[in-house]
Phi, psi and omega in degrees: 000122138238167212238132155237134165225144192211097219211130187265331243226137185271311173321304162319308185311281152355266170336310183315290210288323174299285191314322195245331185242032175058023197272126186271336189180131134196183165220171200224158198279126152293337163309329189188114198210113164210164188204128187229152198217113174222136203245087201249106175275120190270326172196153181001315205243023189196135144221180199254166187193151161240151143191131172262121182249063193285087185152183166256132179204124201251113190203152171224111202261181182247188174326151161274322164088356193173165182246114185278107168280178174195147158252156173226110200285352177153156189083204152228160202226103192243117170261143161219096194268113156069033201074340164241127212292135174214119176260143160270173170215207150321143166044014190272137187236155192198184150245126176303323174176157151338127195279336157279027150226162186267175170202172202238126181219147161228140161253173181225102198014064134324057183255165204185148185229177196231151161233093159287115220230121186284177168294329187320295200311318169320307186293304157332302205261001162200030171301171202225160168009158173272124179102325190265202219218137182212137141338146158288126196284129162249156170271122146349289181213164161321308186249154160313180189254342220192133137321311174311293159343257174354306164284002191255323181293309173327300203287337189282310175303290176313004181266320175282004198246312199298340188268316193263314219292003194276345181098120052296135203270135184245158162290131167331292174347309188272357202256309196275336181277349179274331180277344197257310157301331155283327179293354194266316185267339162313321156299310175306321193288324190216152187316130175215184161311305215301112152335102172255025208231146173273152208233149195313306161339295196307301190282012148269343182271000194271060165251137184354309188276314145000292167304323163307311197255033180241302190287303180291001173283340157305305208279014195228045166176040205255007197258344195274192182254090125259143185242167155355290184279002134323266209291266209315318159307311189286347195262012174057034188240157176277195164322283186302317181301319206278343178276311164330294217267310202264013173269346183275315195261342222209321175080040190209211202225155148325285161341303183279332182301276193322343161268342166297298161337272203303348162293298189301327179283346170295315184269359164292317203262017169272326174274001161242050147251155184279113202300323197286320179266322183291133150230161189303337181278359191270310198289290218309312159278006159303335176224016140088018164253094174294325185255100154358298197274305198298312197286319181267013183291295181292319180293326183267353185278297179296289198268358121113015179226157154256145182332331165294322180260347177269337192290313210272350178263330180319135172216098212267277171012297180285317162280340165279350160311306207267347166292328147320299186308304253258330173286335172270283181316000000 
């Protein structure tokens, strides 16, 4: 679903700005006032935000309700959380605020973008045991932890953003596992809660029949939108245990056995498709490969052709011949 506003009219603005970012009172330079606002929801628990501000505008908001990461693409950006003051600039990346407490921001011809990310998804993406009581994960601080830091959220977020955000329609799959990476570098990115180290539990439970009851919940559900904490559910294991056991038994990540999967099921359905109708980007998202270059990357690593020379060799006519024949003898 998406949303645009594009707009001059201070009234509109109001509105815009109470709905979507929780703003209670502000005001804004009467000189000149426009404010575009484009809103890409990539999936239930995660969306994309632009926002342009061609003016000064001074607000003040309640909860946010989710945690708004933000770049900041031009202009300045002045947050004021709990008395203490943070001015932004160009390429500076941050958290806006707590998703339960307000805050006071003034921009200055502002643009600038957002990846609004609930807490649920944090807890998807670094949850403990199925069953146990785990603290509420929370962010922390405000800032990256690292310059380094700072460039892998640039870099991740434009990856996600430059993909989804024009509304072009994608397979859920492919919407919610790019939402599921943002919550992933966020947590990498900036100070939090989460244990991201495996704990004396984890690495006793990162045993074979773990992996067993990992791998067959991939091979019998590799066509759905399952993540990590899927598979660590079906495998009664946490998270941390379940990447433990398979880099200790298997030497791969959970994550690469399931692409491994849907590689095979990708390259079944390339050699039983028809060239004339079928394209390779139709299989490859279909199985949860957003990226084009990366699928024939993989794909040519494993089976030593590219998807493209497997498409074109496909002769689904000539094989219903010979299933025929095979039905005669």
């Amino acid at each position: 679903m998406a949303r645009m506003v594009d707009t001059r009219d201070i009234d509109v603005t109001c509105q815009a700005l109470s709905s979507m970012y929780g703003v209670r009172r502000f005001e804004a330079s009467p000189a000149r006032h426009r404010m575009r606002i484009d809103q890409q929801q990539l999936a239930p628990t995660a969306a994309l935000h632009e926002f342009d501000c061609v003016m000064r505008l001074d607000a003040e908001a309640g909860p946010l309700g989710a945690y708004f990461f933000g770049q900041m693409l031009a202009g300045r950006m002045t947050f004021d959380r709990k008395g203490a003051t943070r001015v932004y600039g160009p390429g500076d990346v941050f958290l806006a605020a707590q998703p339960d407490r307000g805050y006071d921001a003034r921009l200055e011809d502002s643009r600038h973008r957002w990846a609004a990310v609930d807490q649920s998804l944090l807890h998807e993406v670094a949850d403990a045991a199925p069953g146990s009581r785990q603290r509420a994960i929370q962010i922390t601080g405000f800032e990256p932890t690292s310059a380094q830091a700072a460039e892998l959220w640039r870099t991740t977020f434009a990856y996600v953003y430059d993909t989804f955000a024009a509304g072009t329609p994608t397979s859920p799959l492919l919407a919610r596992q790019a939402a599921r990476l943002l919550a992933a570098t966020a947590l990498e990115v900036f100070p939090s809660t989460a244990a991201l180290e495996p704990t004396a539990a984890d690495r006793r439970d990162a045993h074979p029949a773990a992996v067993r009851r990992a791998i067959r919940f991939i091979d019998d559900n590799a066509h759905l939108d399952i993540a990590v904490a899927d598979i660590a559910a079906a495998a009664f294991v946490s998270i941390r245990a379940l990447q433990l056991a398979f880099r200790r038994h298997l030497d791969l990540t959970p994550t690469a056995y399931l692409r491994r999967v849907r590689l095979e099921q990708a390259h079944r359905a390339l050699t039983a498709a028809d060239p004339a109708t079928t394209k390779v980007a139709e299989i490859a998202a279909r199985w949860g490969f957003v990226s084009h270059s990366r699928f024939s990357a993989h794909y040519r690593d494993v089976y030593g052709v590219t998807p493209t020379a497997t498409l074109r060799s496909a002769d689904p006519a000539r094989r219903s011949s010979e299933k025929s024949l095979d039905r005669d003898v």
